[in-house]
Structures are given as structure tokens and as C-alpha cells.
N, C-alpha and C positions, 0 to 999 in steps of 0.2 A: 133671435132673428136669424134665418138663414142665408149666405148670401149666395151668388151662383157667378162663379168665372167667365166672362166670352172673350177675353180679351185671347187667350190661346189658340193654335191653330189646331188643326186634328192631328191626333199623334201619327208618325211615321210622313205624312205627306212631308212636311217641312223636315224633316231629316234626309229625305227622300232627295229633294230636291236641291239642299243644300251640298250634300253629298255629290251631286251632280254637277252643280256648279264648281267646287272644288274638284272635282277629276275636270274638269274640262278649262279649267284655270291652270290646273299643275301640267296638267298636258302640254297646254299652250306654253309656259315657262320653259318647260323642259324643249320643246323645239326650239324656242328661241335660243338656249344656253346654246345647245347641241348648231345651230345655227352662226353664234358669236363662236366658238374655240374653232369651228371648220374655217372659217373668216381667219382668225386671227393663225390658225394652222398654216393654211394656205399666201396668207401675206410673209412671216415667218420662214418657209421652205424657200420663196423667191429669190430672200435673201442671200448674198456670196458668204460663205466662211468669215471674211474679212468683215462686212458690215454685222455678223452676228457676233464678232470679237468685241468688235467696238461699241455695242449694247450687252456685253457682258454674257453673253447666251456664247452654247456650242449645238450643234445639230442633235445633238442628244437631249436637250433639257426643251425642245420645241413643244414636244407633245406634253409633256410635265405645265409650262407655263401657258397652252390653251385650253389645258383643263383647270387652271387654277382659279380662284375666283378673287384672288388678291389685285387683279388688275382693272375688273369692272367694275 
């Protein structure tokens, strides 16, 4: 007895498509991140010498600690 599949979708459309949804998801991501380290850049730079002491950072590790992902 032969049987026959319909449960599949046509090849390439749902590749197609998936593909697209994951570029426009990683997209999205990635502005967000790019989004959160300019935030946290920017709150960071406000900061005096003296309140960057006293959370353990120096003006040099600013940019290190908005791009890291250890905080989010």
C-alpha cells in the first residue's frame, strides 16, 4: 500500500520564510543590544571619577563594561 505525505510544506517557501523571520528577529536584537550599551555608555560617562571609584570602574573599562553582556 502506498502512502503519500501532505503534512509538509513546499520545499524552499518555509526556509524562505523562516530565514526571514530570523534576520528580522536578529536585527531587532542587535539594535536593542546596540541600544542597552549606548544607554548604559552614556549613564557611565555622566558619572565623576570619584563615583566611578566607588563602583570599582575607571574611565577606561566604560566601554569594556557596555559592551559586555555579563550585566544583562
Amino acid at each position: 500500500m502506498a502512502a503519500f505525505d501532505t503534512t509538509r510544506t513546499t520545499y524552499g517557501t518555509a526556509s524562505f520564510a523562516s530565514r526571514a523571520v530570523a534576520f528580522v528577529s536578529d536585527l531587532a536584537l542587535n539594535v536593542q543590544a546596540w541600544n542597552d550599551a549606548r544607554v548604559t555608555r552614556n549613564a557611565l560617562t555622566d558619572l565623576t571619577d570619584r563615583e566611578l571609584a566607588d563602583i570599582g570602574l575607571s574611565r577606561g573599562e566604560i566601554d569594556g563594561v557596555a559592551r559586555s553582556n555579563l550585566i544583562r
